[in-house]
N, C-alpha and C positions, 0 to 999 in steps of 0.2 A: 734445282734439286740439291746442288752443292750446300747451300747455304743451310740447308735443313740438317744437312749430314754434320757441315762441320760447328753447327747448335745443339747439338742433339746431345742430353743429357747423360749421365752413366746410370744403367743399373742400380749400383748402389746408392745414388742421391734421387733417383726418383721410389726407391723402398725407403727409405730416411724422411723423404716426403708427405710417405704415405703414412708415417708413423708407426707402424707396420711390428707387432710383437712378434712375430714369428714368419720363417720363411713365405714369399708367393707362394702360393701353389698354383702351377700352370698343367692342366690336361689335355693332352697334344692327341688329338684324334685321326686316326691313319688305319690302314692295312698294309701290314708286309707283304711286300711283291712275292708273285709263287717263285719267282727264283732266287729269294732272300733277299736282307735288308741291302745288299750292294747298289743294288737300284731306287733305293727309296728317299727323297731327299726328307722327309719329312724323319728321319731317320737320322740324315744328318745334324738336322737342326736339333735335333734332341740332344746330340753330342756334341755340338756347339755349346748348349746351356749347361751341360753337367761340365763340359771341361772350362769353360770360362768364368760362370754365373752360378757356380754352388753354392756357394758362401747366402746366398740371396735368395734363392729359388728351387723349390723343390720340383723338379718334372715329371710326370707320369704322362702315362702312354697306350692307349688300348685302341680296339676294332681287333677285326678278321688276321690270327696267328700273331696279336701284337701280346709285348709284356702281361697285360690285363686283357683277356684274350674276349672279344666279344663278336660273334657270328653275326652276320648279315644278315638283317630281317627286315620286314616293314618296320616293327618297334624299336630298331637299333638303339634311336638316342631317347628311350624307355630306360633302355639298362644302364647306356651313361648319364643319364639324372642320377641313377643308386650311385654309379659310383660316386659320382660329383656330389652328394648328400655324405658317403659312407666314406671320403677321403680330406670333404672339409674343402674341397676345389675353390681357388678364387677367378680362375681365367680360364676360358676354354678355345683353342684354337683347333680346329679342322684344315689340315693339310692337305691339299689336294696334291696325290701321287701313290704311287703303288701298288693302288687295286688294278686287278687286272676286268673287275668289274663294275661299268660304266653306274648300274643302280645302284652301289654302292658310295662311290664317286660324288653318286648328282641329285639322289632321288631320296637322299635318310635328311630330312629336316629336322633342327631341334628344338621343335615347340614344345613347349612346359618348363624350357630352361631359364631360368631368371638368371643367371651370372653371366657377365658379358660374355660374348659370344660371337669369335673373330674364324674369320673362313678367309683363305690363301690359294685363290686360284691361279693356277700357273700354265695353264697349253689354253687361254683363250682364243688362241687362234686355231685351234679343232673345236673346242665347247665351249663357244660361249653364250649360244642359245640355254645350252643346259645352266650352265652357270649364272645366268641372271635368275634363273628360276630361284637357284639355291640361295643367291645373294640375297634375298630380300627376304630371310628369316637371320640373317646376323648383325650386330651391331656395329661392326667394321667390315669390310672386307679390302684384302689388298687382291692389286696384281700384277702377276711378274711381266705382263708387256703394258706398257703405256697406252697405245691405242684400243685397249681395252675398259679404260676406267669409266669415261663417260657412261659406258655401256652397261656396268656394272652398278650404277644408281649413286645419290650423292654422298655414301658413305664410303667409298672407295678410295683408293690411296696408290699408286704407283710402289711397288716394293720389289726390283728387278732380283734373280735367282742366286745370284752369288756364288760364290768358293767354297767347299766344304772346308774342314779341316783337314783331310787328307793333300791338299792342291797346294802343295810347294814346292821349289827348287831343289830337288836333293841332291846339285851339286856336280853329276854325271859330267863325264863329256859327252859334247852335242856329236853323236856322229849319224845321226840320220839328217838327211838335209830337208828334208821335207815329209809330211808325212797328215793322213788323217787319223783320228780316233773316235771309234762308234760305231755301233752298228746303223746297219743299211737293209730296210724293210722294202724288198721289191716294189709292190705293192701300197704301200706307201711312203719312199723317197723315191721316185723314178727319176726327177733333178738331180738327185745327190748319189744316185748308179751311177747315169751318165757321162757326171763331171769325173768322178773317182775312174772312172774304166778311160776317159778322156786325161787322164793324168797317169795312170798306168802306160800308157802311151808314149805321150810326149814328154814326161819328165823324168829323167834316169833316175832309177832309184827310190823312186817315191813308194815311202809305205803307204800300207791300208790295215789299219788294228783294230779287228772289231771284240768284240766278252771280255775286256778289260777293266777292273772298276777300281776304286777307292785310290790305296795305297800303290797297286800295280800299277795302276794307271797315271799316277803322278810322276811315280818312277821313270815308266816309260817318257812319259810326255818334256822329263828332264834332259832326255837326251835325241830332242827336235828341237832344229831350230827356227823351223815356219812350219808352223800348221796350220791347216787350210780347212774350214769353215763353213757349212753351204746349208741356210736357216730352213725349214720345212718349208711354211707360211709365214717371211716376213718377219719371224721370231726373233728374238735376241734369247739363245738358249744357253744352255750351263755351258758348254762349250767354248764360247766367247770369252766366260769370267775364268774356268778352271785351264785352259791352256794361257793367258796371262801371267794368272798368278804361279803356274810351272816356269815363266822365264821365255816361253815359248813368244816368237814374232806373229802376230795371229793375222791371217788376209782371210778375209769372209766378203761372201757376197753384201751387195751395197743393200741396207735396211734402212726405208724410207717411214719419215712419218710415225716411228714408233720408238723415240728416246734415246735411237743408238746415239747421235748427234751431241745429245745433251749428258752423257756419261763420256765418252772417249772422242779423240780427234783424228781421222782420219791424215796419217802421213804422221803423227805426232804417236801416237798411242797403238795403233793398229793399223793395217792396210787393208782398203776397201777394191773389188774386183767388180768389173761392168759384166763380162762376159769371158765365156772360156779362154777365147786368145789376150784376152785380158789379164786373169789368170795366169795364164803360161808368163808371158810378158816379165809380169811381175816378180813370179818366182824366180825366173828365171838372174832379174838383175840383182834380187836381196841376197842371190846362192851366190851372185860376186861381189857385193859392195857389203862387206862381215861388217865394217862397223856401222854403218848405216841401218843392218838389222837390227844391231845390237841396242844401237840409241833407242831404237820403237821399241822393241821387247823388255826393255828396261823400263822406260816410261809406262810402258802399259801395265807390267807388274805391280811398280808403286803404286799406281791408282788402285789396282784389283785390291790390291793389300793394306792401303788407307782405307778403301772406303766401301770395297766389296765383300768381303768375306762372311761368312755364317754368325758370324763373333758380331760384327759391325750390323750387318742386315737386319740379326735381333736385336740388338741394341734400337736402330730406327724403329722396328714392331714396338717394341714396348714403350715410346716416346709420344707415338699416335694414340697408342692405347691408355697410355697416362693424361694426356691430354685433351682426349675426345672423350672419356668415357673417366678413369679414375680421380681423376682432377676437376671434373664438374661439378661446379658451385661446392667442392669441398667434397663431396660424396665419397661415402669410405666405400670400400670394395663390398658386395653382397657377399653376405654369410647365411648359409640355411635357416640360422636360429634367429634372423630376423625377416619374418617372413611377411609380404604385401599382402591385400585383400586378395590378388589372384592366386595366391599361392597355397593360401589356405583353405579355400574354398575347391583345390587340387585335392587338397591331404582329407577337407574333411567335407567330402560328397556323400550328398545323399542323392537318392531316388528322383525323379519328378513326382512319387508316390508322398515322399518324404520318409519311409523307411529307410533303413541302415543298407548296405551295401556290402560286400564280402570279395574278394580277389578273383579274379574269373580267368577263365583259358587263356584268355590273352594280358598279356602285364599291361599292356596300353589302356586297358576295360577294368572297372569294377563289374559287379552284379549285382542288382537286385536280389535281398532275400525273401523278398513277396512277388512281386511280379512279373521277375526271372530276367527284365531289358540288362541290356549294357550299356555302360558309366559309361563314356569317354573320361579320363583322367582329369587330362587339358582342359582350362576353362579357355574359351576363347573370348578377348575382348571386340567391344561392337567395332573399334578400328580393324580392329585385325581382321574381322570378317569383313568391312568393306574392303578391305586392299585384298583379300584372298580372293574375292568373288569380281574384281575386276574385267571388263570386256578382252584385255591385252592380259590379263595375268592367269585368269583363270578359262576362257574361253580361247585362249589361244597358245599361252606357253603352257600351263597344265595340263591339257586337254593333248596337247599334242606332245609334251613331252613327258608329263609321268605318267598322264593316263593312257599315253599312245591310243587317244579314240583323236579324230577327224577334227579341226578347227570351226566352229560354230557357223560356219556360211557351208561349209559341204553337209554340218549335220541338218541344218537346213534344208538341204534336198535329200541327203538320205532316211532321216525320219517318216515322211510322209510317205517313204517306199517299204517301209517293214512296219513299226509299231505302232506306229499314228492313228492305222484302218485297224489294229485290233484293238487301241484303245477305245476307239469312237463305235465301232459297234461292239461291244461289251459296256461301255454306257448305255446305249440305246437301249438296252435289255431291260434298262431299271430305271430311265426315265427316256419316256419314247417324242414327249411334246418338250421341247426344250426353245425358250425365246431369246433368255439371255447365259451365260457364262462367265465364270471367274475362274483365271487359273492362277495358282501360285508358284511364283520359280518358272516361270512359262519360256526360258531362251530352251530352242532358239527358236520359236514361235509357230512352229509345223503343227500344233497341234489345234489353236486358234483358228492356224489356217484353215486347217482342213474341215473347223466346224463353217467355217464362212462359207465354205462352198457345199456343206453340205446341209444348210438349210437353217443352220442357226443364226440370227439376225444380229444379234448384239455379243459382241466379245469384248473382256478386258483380264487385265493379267498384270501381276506384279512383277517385277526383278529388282537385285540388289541395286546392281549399276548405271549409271544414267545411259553410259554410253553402250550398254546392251537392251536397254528400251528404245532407244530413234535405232540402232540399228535394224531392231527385230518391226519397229514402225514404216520404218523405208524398208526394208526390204520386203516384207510384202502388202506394204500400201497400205498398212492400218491409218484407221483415222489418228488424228496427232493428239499422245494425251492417251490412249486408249490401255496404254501402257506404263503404270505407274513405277518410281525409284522409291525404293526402297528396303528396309527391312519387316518380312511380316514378323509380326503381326501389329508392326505399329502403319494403320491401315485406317488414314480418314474421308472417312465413307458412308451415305445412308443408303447407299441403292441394296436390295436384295434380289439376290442371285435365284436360278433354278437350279444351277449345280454351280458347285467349289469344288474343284478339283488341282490334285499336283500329282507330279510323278519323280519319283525320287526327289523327294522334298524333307518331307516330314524330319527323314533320319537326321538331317542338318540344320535344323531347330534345335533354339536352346533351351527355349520354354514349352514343352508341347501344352503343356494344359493354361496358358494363356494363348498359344496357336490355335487349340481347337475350341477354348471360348469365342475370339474373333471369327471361327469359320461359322461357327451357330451363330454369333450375329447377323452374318452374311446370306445365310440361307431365308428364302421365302416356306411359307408355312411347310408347302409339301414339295420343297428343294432337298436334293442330297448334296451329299459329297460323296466324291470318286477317290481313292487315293492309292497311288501303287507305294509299295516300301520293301525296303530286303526283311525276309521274315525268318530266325534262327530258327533250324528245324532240328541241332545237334550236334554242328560242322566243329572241325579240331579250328586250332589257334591256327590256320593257315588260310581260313576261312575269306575269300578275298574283298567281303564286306567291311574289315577292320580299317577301314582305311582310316588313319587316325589324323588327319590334316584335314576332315572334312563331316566324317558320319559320328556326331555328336551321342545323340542313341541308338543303337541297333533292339528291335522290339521281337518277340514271340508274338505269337498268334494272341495267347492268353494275356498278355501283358497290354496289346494297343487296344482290346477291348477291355482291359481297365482303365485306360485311358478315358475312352471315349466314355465308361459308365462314370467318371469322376466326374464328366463335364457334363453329363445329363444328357449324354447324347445315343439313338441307339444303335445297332448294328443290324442291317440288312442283311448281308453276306458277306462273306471272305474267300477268296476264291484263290487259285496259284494265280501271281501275275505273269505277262509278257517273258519274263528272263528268269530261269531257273532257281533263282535266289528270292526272288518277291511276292509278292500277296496283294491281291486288290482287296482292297477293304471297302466297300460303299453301305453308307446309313444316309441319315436324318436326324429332323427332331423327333422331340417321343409325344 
C-alpha cells in the first residue's frame, strides 16, 4: 500500500493532465448528522478539499440539511442529476456517514447518472450486505476496512478513514496519563463498557471523554499520553488514525486480518493488547518507561501525518479516480453537453404510444399526454437489466434488502399459501380446459407449480437469469429446459400456448408493444392471456409503485387497453388484482 501512497500524484499534475480549463467540479453526497456536522466525516473531507485543493477543485455538497439541501426520497438521485446538470458537476462521490437513516445511507441508487460515480463505504463491518447492494451501481468504490474489498465487487479499492484536519498536536502538557475518547452505546459496545468500567478500576486516574468532537477533541486528546482503543468489529476506526496524529501513544485491541499490519507496526508505531490484563500490563509499564512511550507516539504520528490525513487520503481518491476512470484511453471527464445515445433517449422520451410526454407527480416519471402511462426517466441498458435481475442480486440482496420481502426459496413456499390459489382460480373463470401454459417472469415458480398439481399438463416459463431457471427447475422437479433464460420478448419458439400469463411483469418491460406482439404470437387460437400489473387509480408522488430501479411503465386502466388495442389484441376483463395497487387484465385474440 505504501508504494501506491508514496506514487501517487498531486492534485494539481493530475488537473494539468487532464488539460482541464477550469476548476474539477466534485459533488460530495451526504446527510448532516441530526446533531450537526461535528459527527460527519464526510464533512470533513469537504474541508480537507476547500482548505488544501481550492486552487483546483470546486466542491459542492448536498442531501438531507446539507449546503444544497435535498430531502430523502425514493427519487433522491432524481434531484441530484438536476443539480449535477444545473452546476456543470464533473465527479460525483457519495460518502457514506451521517444519516441517521439507514434507507438513505444504502437504499438511494444513482441510475441515470453518466458522470463517474464513486461511493465511500466506511462501517463494512455493520453493512456490508447493504453496501454491496449499493456498490454495484458505482464506478469505483472505496473502503475504509480492507477485508471488506473482495466483497465489494472488483472495482473496489482499500482507502483507510484518516485524520481530519482538526487532529493535531496542540502542544498541551500531557497530564492525563491514560484516557479514552468516544462515546459508548450500551447496546451496541458492550466489549468497549466492559473494558472502560474494567479500566475505571484498575488504572488510577484513567479518563472516559465521551460528546467531544472536532477541534475540542484534539485539544483534549493533546493532553493524553496513551489512549486506549477497543474496535467494534475488528474495525480499524477514526480513533486509531486521530489519536496518532494528536501525538497520543495508541494500544488498541489486536485487529487481525484487516490491514492494521500493513499500515502501522506493532511495538514500533502503536501498541497492540490480547486481553484486559494485557491491557492493564501494558499501560501500566508505558505510564513508567516515558521515553519508550514517547519513541511509539512519535513514530505513529509521522506516519498518521505522512500518509494518513484527509489532505493525503484525498489526494490517493483522486489518483484511483484518475487512473481507472479519467485517464482511460484518453477520455476527457463527461460534460452534459455531450450527451450518449442513453442519455438522450432520457431527455428526449416518448410514449410506447409515441406521443409526447409531459412531467408527472413524480420527477422520476414523465406522463403520457394521451394515454395517461408513466415514463420511467432512466433508460435502462440490456446489461444492466441482466446484472439487475440476477439470482444473488436481485432475488436475494434486493428482495431482502430494499425490498424487505423474503429471499426467493421462502417466497417459494410462501406464494403457494396466499396468491398462487387466487391467481389460479380467477384464471379458471376464463379459461376452464387449460393443457398447456406459459408464464413470463415465472421466479420463483409457485405458480407453475401449483398448475402441475392442479391438472395442467404442460408448464413453461421464462426468467432473466440462468441461475433462477435450474434453480426454480430443481426446486420443484421441473423437467430440465422447461424453463427458459432470458429476456422477453426475445423468445424462440413455435409451440402455442392456452394461456400466457405474468404477474408483475409487464411494468418492467421495456418494449410493451413488441412484448405483447410476442404474447399473440404465443397464444393458440382461442388462448388468453392473464396478466396482473400496478394499475394508477390517482395515488400522490409517494405512491409506492414508483420504484424507479425496476417499474419501467406504470399503466392506467385506459392506457394498457391501448396497449393491447395497438397490437390487435382484445380485452376480456379487468378486474382489481390480488394486492390493492393492481389490475388483472385477461384477453385474447380478436
Amino acid at each position: 500500500m505504501f508504494n501506491f501512497f508514496e506514487n501517487a500524484i498531486e492534485i494539481k499534475e493530475i488537473i494539468e493532465k487532464l488539460k482541464y480549463e477550469r476548476k474539477l467540479k466534485i459533488l460530495l453526497v451526504y446527510s448532516i448528522h441530526p446533531s450537526g456536522k461535528t459527527i460527519t466525516l464526510p464533512e470533513w473531507i469537504k474541508e480537507a478539499i476547500k482548505l488544501y485543493y481550492s486552487d483546483y477543485i470546486e466542491v459542492f455538497a448536498c442531501g438531507p440539511s446539507n449546503e444544497i439541501s435535498i430531502s430523502d426520497s425514493s427519487d433522491f438521485y432524481v434531484k441530484v442529476n438536476n443539480v449535477i446538470k444545473e452546476k456543470n458537476i464533473d465527479i460525483l462521490i457519495d460518502i457514506e456517514g451521517g444519516a441517521a437513516n439507514l434507507d438513505f445511507m444504502f437504499r438511494r441508487f444513482p441510475t441515470g447518472i453518466t458522470i463517474p460515480k464513486i461511493f465511500w463505504a466506511i462501517d463494512t463491518h455493520q453493512f456490508l450486505s447493504l453496501q454491496k447492494v449499493k456498490a454495484k451501481y458505482f464506478d469505483i468504490v472505496f473502503s475504509a476496512q480492507k477485508n471488506a474489498v473482495k466483497e465489494l465487487g472488483n472495482n473496489a479499492y482499500w482507502l483507510p478513514a484518516g485524520a481530519s484536519i482538526y487532529d493535531e498536536d496542540y502542544g498541551f502538557k500531557r497530564d492525563i496519563n491514560c484516557a479514552f475518547i468516544g462515546n459508548v452505546i450500551p447496546s451496541l459496545h458492550k466489549t468497549r463498557k466492559e473494558l472502560i468500567d474494567f479500566l475505571k478500576i484498575n488504572i488510577p486516574g484513567f479518563g472516559f471523554f465521551s460528546n467531544v468532537f472536532l477541534e475540542n477533541k484534539a485539544r483534549l486528546a493533546s493532553r493524553i499520553k496513551i489512549m486506549v482503543n477497543q474496535s467494534l468489529k475488528n474495525d480499524i476506526n477514526f480513533r486509531v488514525f486521530e489519536s496518532m496524529a494528536c501525538g497520543c501513544m495508541l494500544i488498541t485491541d489486536k485487529i487481525i486480518n484487516n490491514g492494521m499490519e500493513d499500515l502501522f507496526q506493532d511495538g514500533k508505531d502503536l501498541i497492540m493488547f490480547s486481553s484486559r490484563e494485557d491491557l492493564k500490563k501494558k499501560i501500566q509499564y508505558y505510564t513508567s518507561h516515558e521515553q519508550e512511550r514517547k519513541n511509539i507516539a512519535k513514530s505513529g504520528q509521522e506516519k498518521v501525518l505522512k500518509y494518513f490525513t484527509h489532505e493525503k487520503i484525498f489526494k490517493y481518491m483522486m489518483n484511483v479516480i484518475f487512473e481507472k476512470i479519467l485517464n482511460n484511453n484518453n477520455k476527457e471527464i463527461p460534460v452534459m453537453d455531450k450527451m450518449d445515445k442513453k442519455e438522450k433517449l432520457q431527455i428526449e422520451s416518448k410514449c410506447w404510444c409515441g406521443d409526447d410526454v409531459k412531467n408527472s407527480i413524480h420527477l422520476a416519471y414523465n406522463q403520457c399526454i394521451n394515454c395517461d402511462t408513466f415514463i420511467l426517466k432512466n433508460v435502462f441498458t440490456e446489461e444492466e437489466i441482466k446484472k439487475f435481475y440476477g439470482f444473488k442480486e436481485y432475488w436475494h440482496e434486493y428482495q431482502t434488502q430494499i425490498s424487505h420481502h423474503p429471499p426467493i426459496e421462502t417466497r417459494a413456499i410462501n406464494d403457494i399459501k396466499d396468491r398462487v390459489p387466487v391467481w389460479f382460480k380467477t384464471l379458471k373463470k376464463y379459461k376452464n380446459k387449460i393443457n398447456n401454459i406459459f408464464e413470463i417472469g415465472c421466479a420463483p415458480g409457485s405458480f407453475l407449480k401449483y398448475c402441475l398439481d392442479n391438472g395442467i399438463k404442460n408448464i413453461a416459463g421464462m426468467e432473466v437469469d440462468l441461475d433462477t431457471c435450474k434453480f426454480i427447475e430443481k426446486n420443484f422437479n421441473f423437467p430440465q429446459k422447461s424453463i427458459t433464460a432470458g429476456l422477453f420478448p426475445e423468445l424462440n419458439t413455435k409451440r402455442k400456448f392456452d394461456v400466457v400469463c405474468g404477474f408483475d411483469l409487464i411494468e418492467h418491460i421495456q418494449d410493451p408493444i413488441k412484448a405483447m406482439k410476442k404474447v399473440k404470437s404465443l397464444l393458440k387460437k382461442d388462448g388468453i392471456f392473464f396478466f396482473q400489473t400496478p394499475c394508477y387509480r390517482g395515488e400522490n408522488e409517494q405512491w409506492e409503485q414508483f420504484r424507479t430501479d425496476e417499474h419501467v411503465f406504470l399503466y392506467t386502466e385506459n392506457g394498457f387497453r391501448k396497449l393491447l388495442d395497438v397490437v390487435d389484441l382484445k380485452v376480456v376483463d379487468i378486474i382489481p388484482g390480488y394486492f390493492r395497487d393492481d389490475m388483472f387484465v385477461i384477453g385474447g385474440l380478436k
